[in-house]
PADRENNU-268184 format. One line per field, with one value per residue (C-alpha): residue in three letters; residue number from 1; y, x, z. Coordinates in nm, 4 decimals. Each point is the difference from the previous one (the first is absolute). Layout:
% PADRENNU-268184
residuo <- Ala:...;
num <- NUM:...;
y <- Y:...;
x <- X:...;
z <- Z:...;
***
This chain:
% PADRENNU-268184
residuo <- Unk:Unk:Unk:Unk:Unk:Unk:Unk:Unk:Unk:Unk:Unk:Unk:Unk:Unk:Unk:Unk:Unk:Unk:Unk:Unk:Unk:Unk:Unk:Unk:Unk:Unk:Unk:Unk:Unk:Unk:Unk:Unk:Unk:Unk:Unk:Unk:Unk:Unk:Unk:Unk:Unk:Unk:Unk:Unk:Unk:Unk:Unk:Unk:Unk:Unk:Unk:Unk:Unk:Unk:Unk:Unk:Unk:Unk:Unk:Unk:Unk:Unk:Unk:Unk:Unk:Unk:Unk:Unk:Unk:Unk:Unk:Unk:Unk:Unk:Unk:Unk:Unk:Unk:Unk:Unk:Unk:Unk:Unk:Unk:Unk:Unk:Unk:Unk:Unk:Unk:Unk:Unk:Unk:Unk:Unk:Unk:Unk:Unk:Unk:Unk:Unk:Unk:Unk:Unk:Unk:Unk:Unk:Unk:Unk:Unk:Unk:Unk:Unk:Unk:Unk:Unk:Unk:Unk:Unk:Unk:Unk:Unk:Unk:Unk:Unk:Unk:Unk:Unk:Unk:Unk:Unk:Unk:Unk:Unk:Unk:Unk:Unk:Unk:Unk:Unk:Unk:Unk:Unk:Unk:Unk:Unk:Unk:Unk:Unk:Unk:Unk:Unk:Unk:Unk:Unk:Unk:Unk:Unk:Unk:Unk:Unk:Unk:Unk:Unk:Unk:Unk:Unk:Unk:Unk:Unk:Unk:Unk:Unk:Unk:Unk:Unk:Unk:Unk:Unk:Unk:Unk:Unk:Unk:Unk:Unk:Unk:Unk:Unk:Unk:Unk:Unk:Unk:Unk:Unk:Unk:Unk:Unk:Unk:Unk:Unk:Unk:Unk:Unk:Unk:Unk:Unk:Unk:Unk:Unk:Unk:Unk:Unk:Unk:Unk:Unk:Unk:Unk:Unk:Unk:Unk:Unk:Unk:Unk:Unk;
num <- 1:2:3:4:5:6:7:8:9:10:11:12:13:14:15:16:17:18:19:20:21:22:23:24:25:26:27:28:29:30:31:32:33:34:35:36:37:38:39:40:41:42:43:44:45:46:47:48:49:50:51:52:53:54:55:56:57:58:59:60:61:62:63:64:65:66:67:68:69:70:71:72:73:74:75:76:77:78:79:80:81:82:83:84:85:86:87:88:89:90:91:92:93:94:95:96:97:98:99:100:101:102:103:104:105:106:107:108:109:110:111:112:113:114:115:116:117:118:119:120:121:122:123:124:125:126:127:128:129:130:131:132:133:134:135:136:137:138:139:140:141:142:143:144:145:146:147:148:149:150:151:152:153:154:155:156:157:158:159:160:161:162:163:164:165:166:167:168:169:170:171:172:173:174:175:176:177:178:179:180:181:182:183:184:185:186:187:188:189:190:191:192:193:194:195:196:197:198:199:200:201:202:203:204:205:206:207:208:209:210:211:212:213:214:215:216:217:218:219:220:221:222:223:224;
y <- 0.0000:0.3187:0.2141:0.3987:0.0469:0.3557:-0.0383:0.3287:-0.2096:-0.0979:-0.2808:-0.1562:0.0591:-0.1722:-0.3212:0.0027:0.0908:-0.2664:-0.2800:0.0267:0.0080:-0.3327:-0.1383:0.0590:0.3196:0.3149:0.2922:0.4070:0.1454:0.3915:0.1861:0.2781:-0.0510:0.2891:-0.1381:-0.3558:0.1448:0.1057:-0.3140:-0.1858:0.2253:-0.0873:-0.3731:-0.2681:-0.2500:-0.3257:0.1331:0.3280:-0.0450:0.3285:0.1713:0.1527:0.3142:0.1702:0.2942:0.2393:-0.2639:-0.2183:-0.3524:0.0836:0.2906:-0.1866:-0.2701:0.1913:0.2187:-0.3158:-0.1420:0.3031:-0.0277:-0.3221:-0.2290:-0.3099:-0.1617:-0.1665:0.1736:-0.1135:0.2593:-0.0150:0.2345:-0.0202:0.1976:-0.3295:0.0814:-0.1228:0.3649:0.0140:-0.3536:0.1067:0.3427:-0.2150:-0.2326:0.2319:0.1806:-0.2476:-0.2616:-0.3729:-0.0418:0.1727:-0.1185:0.1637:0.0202:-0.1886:-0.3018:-0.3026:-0.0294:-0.3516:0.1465:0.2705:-0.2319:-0.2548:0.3189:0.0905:-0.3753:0.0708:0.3316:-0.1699:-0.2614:0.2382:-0.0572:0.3098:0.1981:-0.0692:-0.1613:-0.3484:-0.1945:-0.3292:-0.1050:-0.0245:-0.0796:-0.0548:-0.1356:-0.3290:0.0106:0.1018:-0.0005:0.0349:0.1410:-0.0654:-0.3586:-0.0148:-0.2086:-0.0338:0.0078:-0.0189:-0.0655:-0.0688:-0.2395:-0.0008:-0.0671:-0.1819:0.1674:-0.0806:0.3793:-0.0094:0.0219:0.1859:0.2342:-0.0156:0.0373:0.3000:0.1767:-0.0807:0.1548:0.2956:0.0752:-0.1015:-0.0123:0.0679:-0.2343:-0.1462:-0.1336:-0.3143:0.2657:0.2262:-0.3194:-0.1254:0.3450:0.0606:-0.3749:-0.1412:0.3031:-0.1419:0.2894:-0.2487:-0.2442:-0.3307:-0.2223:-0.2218:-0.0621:0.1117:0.3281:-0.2507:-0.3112:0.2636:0.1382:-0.3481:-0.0636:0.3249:-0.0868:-0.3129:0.1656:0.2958:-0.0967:-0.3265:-0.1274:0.3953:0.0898:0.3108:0.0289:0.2830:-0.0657:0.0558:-0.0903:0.2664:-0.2511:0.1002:0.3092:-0.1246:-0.0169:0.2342:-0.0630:0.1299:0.0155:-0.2729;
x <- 0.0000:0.1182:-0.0680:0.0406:0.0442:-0.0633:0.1490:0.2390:0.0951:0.3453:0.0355:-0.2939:-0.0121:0.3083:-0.1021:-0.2783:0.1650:0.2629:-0.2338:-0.2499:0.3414:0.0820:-0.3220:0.0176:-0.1728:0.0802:-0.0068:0.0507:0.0356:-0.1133:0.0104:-0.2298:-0.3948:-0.0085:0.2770:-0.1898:-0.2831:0.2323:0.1808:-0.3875:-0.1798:0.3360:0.0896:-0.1913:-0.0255:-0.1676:-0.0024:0.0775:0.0640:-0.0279:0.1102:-0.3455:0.2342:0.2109:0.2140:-0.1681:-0.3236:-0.1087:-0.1174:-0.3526:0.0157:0.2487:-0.3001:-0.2907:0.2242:0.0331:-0.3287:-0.0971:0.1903:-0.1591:0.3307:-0.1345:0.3388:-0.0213:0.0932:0.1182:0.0335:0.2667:-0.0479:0.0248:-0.3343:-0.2035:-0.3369:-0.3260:-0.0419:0.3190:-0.0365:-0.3689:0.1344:0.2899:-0.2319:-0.2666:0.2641:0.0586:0.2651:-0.0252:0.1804:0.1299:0.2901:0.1107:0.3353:0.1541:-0.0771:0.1362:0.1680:-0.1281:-0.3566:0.0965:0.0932:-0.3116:-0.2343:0.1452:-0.0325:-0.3787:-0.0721:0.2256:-0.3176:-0.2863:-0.2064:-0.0163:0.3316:0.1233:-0.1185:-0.1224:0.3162:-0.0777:0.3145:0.3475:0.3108:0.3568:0.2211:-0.1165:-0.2861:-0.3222:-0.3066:-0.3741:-0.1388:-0.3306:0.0017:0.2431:0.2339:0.3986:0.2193:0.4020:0.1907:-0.3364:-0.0837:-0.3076:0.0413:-0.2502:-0.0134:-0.2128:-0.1880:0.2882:0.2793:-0.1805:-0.0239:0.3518:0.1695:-0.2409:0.1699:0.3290:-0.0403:-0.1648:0.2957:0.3291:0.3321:-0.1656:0.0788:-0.3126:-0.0030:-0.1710:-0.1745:-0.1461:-0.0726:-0.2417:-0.1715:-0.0101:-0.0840:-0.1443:-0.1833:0.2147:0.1379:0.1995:0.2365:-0.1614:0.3622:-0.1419:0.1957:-0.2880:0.1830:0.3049:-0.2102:-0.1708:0.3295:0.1421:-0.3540:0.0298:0.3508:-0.1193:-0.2238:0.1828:0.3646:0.0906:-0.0583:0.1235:0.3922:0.0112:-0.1977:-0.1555:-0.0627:0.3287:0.0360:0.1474:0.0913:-0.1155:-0.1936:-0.2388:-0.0421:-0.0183:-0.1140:0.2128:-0.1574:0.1700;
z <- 0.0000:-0.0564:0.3327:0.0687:0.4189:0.1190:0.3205:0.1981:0.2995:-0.1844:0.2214:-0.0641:-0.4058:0.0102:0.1229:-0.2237:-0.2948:0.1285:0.0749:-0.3442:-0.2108:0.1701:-0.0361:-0.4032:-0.0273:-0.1577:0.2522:-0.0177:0.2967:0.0858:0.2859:-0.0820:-0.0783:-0.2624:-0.2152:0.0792:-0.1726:-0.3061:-0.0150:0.0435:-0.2968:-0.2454:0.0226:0.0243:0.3405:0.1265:0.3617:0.1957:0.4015:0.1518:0.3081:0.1829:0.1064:-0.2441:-0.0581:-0.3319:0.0205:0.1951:-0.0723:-0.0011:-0.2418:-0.2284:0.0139:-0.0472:-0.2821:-0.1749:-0.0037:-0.0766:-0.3188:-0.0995:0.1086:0.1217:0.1208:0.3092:0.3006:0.3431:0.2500:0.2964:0.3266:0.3738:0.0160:0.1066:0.0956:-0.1645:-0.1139:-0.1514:-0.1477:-0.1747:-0.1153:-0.2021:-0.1501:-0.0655:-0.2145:-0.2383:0.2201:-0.0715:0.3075:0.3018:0.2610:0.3139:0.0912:0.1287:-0.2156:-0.1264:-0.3542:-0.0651:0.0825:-0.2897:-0.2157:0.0598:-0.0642:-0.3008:-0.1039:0.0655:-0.1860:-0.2776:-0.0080:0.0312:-0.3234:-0.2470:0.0750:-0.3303:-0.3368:-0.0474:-0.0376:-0.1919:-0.0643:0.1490:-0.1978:0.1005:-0.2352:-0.1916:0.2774:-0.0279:0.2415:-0.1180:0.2963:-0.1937:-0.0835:0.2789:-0.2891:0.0530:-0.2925:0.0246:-0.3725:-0.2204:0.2944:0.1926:0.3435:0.2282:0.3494:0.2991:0.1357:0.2757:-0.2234:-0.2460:0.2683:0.1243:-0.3413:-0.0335:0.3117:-0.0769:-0.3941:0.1358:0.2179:-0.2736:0.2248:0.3104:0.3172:0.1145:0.2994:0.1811:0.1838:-0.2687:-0.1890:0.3071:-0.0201:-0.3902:-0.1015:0.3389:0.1480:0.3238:0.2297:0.1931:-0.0514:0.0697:-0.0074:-0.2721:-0.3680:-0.1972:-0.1557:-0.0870:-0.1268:-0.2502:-0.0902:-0.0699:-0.1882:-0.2406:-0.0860:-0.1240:-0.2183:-0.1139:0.0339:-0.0147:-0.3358:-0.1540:-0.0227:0.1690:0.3582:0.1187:0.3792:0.1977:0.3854:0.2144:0.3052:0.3151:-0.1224:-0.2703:-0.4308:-0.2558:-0.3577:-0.3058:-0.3807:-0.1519;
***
């Protein structure tokens, strides 16, 4: 995803800018919620996370300021101003989410995960291709090399996530969540027997593969 963070705490933009780089993501980082708006209005973004306070504007305004201007980007606001007032206000402004500080990074992550799946943020996508690979999200058909590909939903599902997210670690946990719906690790070898299963399918009997294992930290999926 490519991500704009209005944040002026430079502490706390760094780790953010830090962390989403690690996790894949493309991330600009500004300090200043009027040049936000200017950077906003002239590229284009999957998600903005914004500071609530703000040097030149604040979070709010910038929000409102863009709605107003008929962006529709998704927009998770960050402030230590926790009430239920303050909450409403945010989301009544045009937030799809809203986080007080201080807050967890995997809980960031896991909510972007969920606006990512909203319906209706973006065109219909009916296909996904990477490499000789292709997915019919429609027929919900697997093709690698001319091939079709017989996949149970499961792994239909799982190759799905991993070709959404090219050279991304995924790991057992955001697997559970993303393929599962589990929020918890429940110590079983399902993520691992479906692996195993997929490679099968999609690796085995082609020359190149395209599911690597990062040991100890989890699998990420290359076009072949």
């Amino acid at each position: 995803m490519k991500i704009l963070i209005a944040e002026d705490d430079a502490e706390t933009g760094a780790y953010l800018q830090k962390g989403l780089l690690a996790e894949g993501h493309s991330a600009d980082l500004i300090a200043n919620g009027r040049e936000a708006l200017i950077q906003a209005t002239a590229q284009e973004y999957d998600l903005f996370i914004f500071d609530r306070m703000m040097p030149g504007l604040d979070g709010l305004a910038l929000l409102k300021a863009l709605r107003a201007a008929q962006i529709a980007t998704p927009v998770i606001l960050l402030t230590a101003m926790g009430s239920v007032e303050d909450r409403v206000a945010g989301l009544k402004a045009g937030a799809d989410d809203y986080m007080v500080k201080p807050f967890a990074f995997v809980e960031l992550l896991a909510r972007m995960d969920t606006i990512a799946r909203r319906p209706n943020l973006k065109p219909e996508v009916t296909e996904l291709i990477a490499g000789e690979i292709r997915l019919d999200l429609l027929a919900r058909e697997v093709w690698r090399a001319g091939e079709k590909i017989d996949l149970q939903p499961r792994e239909f599902m799982l190759l799905r996530h991993f070709m959404e997210r090219p050279g991304r670690v995924q790991t057992k946990t955001i697997l559970l969540e993303a393929v599962w719906d589990i929020h918890f690790d429940p110590k079983s070898s399902v993520v691992e027997t479906h692996i195993s299963r997929l490679r099968g399918k999609i690796d085995k009997p082609f020359a190149k593969p395209c599911l690597t294992t990062i040991h100890g930290i989890g699998y990420v999926f290359e076009a072949p």
